[in-house]
Structures are given as structure tokens and as C-alpha cells.
DSSP file (Angstrom, degrees, kcal/mol; ACC not computed):
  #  RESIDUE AA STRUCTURE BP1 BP2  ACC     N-H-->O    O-->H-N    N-H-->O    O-->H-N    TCO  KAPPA ALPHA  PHI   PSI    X-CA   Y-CA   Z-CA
    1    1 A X     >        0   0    0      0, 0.0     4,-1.6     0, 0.0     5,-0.3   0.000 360.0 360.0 360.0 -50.9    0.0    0.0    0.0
    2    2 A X  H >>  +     0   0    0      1,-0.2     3,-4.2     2,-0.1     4,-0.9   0.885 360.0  55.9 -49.5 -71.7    2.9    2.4    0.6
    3    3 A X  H 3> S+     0   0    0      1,-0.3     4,-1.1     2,-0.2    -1,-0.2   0.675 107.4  45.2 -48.8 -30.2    4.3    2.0   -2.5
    4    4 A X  H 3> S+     0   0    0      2,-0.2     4,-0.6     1,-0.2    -1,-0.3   0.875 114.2  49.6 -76.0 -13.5    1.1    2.9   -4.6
    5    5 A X  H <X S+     0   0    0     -3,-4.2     4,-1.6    -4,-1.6    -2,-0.2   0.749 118.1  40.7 -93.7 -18.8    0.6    5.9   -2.4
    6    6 A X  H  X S+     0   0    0     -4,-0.9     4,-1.6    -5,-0.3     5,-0.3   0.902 112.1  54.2 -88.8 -31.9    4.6    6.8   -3.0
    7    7 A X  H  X S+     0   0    0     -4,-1.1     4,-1.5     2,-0.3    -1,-0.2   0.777 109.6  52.5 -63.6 -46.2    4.4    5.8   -6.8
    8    8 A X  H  X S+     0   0    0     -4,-0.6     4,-1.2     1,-0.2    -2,-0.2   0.739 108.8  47.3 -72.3 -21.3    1.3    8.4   -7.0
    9    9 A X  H  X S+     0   0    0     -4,-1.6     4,-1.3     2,-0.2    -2,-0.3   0.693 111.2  47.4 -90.5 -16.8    3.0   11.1   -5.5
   10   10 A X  H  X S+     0   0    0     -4,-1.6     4,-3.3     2,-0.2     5,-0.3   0.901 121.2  40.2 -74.0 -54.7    6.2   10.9   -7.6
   11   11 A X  H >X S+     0   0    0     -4,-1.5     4,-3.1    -5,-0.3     3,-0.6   0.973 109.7  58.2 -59.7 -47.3    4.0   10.6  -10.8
   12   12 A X  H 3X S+     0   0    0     -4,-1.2     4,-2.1     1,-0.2    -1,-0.2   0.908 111.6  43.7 -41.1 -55.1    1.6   13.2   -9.6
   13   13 A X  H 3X S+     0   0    0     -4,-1.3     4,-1.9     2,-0.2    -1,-0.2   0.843 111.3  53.7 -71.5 -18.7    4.9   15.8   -9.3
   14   14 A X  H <X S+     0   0    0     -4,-3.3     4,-0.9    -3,-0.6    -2,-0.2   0.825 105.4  47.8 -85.9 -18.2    6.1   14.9  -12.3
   15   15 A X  H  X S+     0   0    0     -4,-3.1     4,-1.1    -5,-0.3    -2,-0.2   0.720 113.6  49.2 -56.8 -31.9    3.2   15.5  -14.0
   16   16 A X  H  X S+     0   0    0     -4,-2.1     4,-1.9    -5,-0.2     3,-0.3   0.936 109.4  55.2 -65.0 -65.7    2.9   19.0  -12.1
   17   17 A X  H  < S+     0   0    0     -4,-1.9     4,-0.4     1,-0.3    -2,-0.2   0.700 113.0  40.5 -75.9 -30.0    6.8   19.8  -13.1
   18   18 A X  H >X S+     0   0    0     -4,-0.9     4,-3.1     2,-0.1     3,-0.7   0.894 111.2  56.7 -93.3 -19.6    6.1   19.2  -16.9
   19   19 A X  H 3X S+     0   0    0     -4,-1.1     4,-0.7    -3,-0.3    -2,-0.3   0.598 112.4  42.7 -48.2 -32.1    2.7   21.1  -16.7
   20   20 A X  H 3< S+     0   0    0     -4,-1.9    -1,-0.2     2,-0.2    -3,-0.2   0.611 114.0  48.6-107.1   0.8    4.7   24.3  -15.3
   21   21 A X  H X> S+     0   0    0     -3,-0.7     3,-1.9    -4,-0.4     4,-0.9   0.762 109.9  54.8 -84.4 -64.8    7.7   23.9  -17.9
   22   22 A X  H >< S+     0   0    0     -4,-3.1     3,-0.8     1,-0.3     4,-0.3   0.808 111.4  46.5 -16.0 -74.6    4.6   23.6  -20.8
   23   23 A X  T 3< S+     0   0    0     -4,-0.7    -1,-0.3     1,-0.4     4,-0.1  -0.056 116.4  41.7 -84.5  -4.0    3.1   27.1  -19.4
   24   24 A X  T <> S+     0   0    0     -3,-1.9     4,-1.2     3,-0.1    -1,-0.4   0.518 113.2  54.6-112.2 -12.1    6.5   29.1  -19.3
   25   25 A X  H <X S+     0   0    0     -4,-0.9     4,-2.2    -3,-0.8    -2,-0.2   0.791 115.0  34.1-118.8 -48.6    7.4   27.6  -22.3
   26   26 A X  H  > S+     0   0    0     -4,-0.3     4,-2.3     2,-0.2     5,-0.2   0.867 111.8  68.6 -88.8 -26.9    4.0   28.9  -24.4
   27   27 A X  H  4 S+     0   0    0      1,-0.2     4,-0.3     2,-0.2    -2,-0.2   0.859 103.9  42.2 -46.7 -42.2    4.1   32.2  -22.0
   28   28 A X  H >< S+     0   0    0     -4,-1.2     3,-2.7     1,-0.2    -2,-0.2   0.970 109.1  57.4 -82.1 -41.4    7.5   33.3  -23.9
   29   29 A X  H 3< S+     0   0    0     -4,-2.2    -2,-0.2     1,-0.3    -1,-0.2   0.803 105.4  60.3 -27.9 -51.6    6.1   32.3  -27.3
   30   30 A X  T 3< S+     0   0    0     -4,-2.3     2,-1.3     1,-0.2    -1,-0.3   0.583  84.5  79.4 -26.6 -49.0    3.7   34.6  -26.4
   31   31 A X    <   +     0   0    0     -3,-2.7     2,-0.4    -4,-0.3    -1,-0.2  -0.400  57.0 135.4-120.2 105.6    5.3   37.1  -26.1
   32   32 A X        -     0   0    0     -2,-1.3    47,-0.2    47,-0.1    46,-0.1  -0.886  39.3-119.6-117.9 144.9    6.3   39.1  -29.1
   33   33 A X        -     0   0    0     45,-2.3     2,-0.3    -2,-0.4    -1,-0.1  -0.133  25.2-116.3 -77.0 171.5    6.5   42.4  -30.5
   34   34 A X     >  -     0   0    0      1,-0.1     4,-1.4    49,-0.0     5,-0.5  -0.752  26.7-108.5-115.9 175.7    5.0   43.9  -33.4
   35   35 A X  H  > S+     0   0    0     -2,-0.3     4,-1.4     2,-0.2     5,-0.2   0.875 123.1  45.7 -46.5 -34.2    6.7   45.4  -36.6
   36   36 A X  H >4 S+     0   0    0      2,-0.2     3,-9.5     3,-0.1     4,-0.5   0.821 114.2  48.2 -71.9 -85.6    5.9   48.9  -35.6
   37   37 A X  H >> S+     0   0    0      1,-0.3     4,-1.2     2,-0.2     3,-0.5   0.538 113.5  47.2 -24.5 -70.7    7.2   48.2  -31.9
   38   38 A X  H 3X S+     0   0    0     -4,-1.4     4,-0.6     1,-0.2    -1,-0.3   0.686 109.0  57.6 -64.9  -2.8   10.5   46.5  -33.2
   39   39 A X  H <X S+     0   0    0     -3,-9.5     4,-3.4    -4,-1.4    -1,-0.2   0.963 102.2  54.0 -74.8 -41.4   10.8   49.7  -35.7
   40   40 A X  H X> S+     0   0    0     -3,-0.5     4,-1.2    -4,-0.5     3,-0.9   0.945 114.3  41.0 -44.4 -79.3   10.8   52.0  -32.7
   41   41 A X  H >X S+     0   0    0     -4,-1.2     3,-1.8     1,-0.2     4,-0.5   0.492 110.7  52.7 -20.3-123.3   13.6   50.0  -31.3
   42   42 A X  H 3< S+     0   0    0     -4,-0.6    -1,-0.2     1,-0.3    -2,-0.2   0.376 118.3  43.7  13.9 -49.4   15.6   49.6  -34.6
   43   43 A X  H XX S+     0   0    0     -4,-3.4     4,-2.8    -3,-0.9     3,-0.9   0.980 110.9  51.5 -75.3 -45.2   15.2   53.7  -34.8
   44   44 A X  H <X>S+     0   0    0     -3,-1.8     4,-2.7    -4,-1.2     5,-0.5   0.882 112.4  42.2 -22.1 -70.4   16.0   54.4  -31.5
   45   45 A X  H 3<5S+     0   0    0     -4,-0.5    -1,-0.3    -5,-0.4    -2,-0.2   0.642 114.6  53.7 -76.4   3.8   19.3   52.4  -31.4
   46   46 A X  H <>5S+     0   0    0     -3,-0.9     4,-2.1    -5,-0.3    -2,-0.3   0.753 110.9  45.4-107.2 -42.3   20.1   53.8  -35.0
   47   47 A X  H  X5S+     0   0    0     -4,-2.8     4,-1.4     1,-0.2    -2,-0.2   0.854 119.1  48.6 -64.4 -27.5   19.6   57.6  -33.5
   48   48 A X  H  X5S+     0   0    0     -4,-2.7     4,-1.0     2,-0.2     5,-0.2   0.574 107.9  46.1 -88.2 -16.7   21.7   56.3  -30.5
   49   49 A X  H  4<S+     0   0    0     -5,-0.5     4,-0.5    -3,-0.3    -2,-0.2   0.841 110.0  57.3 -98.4 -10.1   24.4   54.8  -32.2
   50   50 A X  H >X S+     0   0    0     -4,-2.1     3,-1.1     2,-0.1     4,-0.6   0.986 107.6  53.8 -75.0 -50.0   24.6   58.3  -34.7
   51   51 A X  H >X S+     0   0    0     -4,-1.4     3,-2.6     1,-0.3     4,-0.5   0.878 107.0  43.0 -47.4 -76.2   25.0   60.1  -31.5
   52   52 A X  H 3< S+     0   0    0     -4,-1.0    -1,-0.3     1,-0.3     4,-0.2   0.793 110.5  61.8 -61.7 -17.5   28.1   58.1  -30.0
   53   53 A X  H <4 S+     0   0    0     -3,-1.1    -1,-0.3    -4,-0.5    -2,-0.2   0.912 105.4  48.7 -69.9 -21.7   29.5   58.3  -33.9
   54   54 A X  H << S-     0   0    0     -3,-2.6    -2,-0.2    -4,-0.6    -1,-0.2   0.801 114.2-145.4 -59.3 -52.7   29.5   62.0  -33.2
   55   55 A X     <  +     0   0    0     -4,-0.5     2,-0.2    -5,-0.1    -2,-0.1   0.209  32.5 169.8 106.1 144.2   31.1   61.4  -30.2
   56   56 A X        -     0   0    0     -4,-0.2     2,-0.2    -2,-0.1    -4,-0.0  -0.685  45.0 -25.6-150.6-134.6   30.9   63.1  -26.7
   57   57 A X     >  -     0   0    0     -2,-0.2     4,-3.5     1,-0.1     5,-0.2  -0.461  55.2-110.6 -88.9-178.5   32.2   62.4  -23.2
   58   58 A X  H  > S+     0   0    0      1,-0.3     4,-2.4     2,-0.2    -1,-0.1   0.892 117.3  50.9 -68.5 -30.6   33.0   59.4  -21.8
   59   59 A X  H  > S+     0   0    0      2,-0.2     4,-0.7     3,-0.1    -1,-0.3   0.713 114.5  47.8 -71.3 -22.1   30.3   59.3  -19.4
   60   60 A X  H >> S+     0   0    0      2,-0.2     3,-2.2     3,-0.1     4,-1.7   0.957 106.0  56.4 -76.0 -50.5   27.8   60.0  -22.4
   61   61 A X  H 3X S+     0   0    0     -4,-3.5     4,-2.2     1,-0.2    -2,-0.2   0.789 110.2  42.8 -52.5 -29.7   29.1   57.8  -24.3
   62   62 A X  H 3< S+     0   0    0     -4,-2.4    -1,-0.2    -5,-0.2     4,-0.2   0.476 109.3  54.4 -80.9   4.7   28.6   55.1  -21.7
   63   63 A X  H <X S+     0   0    0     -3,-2.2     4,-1.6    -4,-0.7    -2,-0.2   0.789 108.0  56.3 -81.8 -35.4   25.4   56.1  -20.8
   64   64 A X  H  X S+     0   0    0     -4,-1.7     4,-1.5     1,-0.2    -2,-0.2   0.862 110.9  44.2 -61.6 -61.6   24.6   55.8  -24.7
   65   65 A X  H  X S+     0   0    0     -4,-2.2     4,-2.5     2,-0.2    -1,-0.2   0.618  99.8  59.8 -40.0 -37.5   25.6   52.7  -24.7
   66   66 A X  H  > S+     0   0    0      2,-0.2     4,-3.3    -4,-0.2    -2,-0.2   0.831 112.6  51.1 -72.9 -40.9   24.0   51.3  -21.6
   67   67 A X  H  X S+     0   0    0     -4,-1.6     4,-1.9     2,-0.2    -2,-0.2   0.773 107.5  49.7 -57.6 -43.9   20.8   52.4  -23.7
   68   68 A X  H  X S+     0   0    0     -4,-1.5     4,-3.0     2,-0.2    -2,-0.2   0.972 110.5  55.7 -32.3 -74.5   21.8   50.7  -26.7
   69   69 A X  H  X S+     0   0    0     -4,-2.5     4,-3.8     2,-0.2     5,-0.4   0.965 105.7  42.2 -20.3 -99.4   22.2   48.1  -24.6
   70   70 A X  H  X S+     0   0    0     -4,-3.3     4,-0.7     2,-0.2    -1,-0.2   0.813 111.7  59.0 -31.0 -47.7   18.9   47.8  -23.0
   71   71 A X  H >X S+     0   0    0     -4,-1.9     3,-2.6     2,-0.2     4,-1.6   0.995 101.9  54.2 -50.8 -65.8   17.2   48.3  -26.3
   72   72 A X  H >X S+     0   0    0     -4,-3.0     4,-1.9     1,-0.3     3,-0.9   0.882 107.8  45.7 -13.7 -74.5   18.9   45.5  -27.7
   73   73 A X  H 3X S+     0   0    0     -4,-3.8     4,-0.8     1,-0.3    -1,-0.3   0.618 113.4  57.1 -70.3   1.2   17.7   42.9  -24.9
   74   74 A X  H << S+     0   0    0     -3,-2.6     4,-0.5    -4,-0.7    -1,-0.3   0.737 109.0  39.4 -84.0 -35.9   14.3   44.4  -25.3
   75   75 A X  H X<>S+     0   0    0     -4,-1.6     5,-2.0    -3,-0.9     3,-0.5   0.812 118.0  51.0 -87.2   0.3   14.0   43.8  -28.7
   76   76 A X  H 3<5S+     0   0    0     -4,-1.9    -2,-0.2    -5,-0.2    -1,-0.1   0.865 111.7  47.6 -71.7 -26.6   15.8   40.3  -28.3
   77   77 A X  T 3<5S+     0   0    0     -4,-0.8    -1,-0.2    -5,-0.3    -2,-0.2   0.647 110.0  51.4 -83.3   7.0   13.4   39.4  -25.6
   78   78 A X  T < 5S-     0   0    0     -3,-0.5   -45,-2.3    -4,-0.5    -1,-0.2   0.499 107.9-126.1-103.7  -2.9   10.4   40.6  -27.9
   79   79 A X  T > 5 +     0   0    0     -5,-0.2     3,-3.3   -47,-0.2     4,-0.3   0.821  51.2 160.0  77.1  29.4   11.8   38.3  -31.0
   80   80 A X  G > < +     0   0    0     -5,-2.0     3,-1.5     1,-0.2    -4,-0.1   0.729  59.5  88.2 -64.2   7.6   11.8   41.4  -33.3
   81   81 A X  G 3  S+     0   0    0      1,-0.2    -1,-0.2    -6,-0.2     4,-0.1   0.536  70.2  74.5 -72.6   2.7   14.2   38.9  -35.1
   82   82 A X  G <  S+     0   0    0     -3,-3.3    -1,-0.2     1,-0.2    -2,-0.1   0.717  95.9  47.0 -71.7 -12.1   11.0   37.6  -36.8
   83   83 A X  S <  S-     0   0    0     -3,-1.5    -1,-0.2    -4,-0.3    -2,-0.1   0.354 101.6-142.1-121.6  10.8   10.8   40.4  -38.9
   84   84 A X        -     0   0    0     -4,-0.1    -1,-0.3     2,-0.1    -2,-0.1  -0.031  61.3  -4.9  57.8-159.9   14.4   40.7  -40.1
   85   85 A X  S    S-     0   0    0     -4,-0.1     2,-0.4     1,-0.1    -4,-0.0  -0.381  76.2-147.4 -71.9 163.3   16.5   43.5  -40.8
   86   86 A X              0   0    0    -48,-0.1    -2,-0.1     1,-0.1    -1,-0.1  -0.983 360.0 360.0-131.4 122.2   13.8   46.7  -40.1
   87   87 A X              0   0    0     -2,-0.4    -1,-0.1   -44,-0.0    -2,-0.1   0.295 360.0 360.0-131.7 360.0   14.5   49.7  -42.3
């Protein structure tokens, strides 16, 4: 009798533990930008990255960057790589 009741809770969690891996799984699918949103990015980092060709100080330029930056992992984390290069 133990052993069916331990054998139901093991299956029982592992069912739970692919059921919450499923559901984060379709949650990032989910979430993606759209072509306008990754052109706002895509302009944004092109207006930032004429700036630093321009040049300033070094603390703008690393502030510039850090902004760059961030845009970047926002449009990676939005997939705008679905929509290719954006012109």
C-alpha cells in the first residue's frame, strides 16, 4: 500500500513539473513584438548609435551605450528577429 501511495505522488509531481515547464514555455512564445514596436527600437538604437559616432564624453558615451544596450535585450526578448532587418 505504501508503494502505490509513493508511486502516486512521484508521478503526480512529475506530472505538475512538466505542466509548469509547458506554461512558461507557451508564455514566452507569447510574447512578441510587433513590426511597428521593433521599428521603434531599430530607430531608436540607430539615432543612438549616430550620437556616439558623433562622439561626446566618456560618461555620455557610456550612458549611450548602456541604452543601446537595453534596447537591444528588449528587442531580443520581444523576438523582433521575426521580422528581419527593419528599415
Amino acid at each position: 500500500m505504501q508503494l502505490n501511495r509513493t508511486a502516486a505522488l512521484l508521478l503526480s509531481i512529475v506530472i505538475t513539473t512538466l505542466l509548469i515547464v509547458h506554461s512558461s514555455k507557451l508564455e514566452a512564445k507569447n510574447l512578441q513584438g510587433s513590426k511597428e514596436q521593433c521599428k521603434r527600437i531599430a530607430t531608436k538604437i540607430d539615432m543612438i548609435n549616430d550620437k556616439r559616432r558623433a562622439g561626446g564624453s566618456s560618461a555620455q558615451m557610456d550612458k549611450w551605450r548602456k541604452k543601446r544596450n537595453a534596447l537591444s535585450d528588449k528587442a531580443y526578448k520581444l523576438n523582433c528577429r521575426k521580422h528581419g532587418k527593419i528599415k
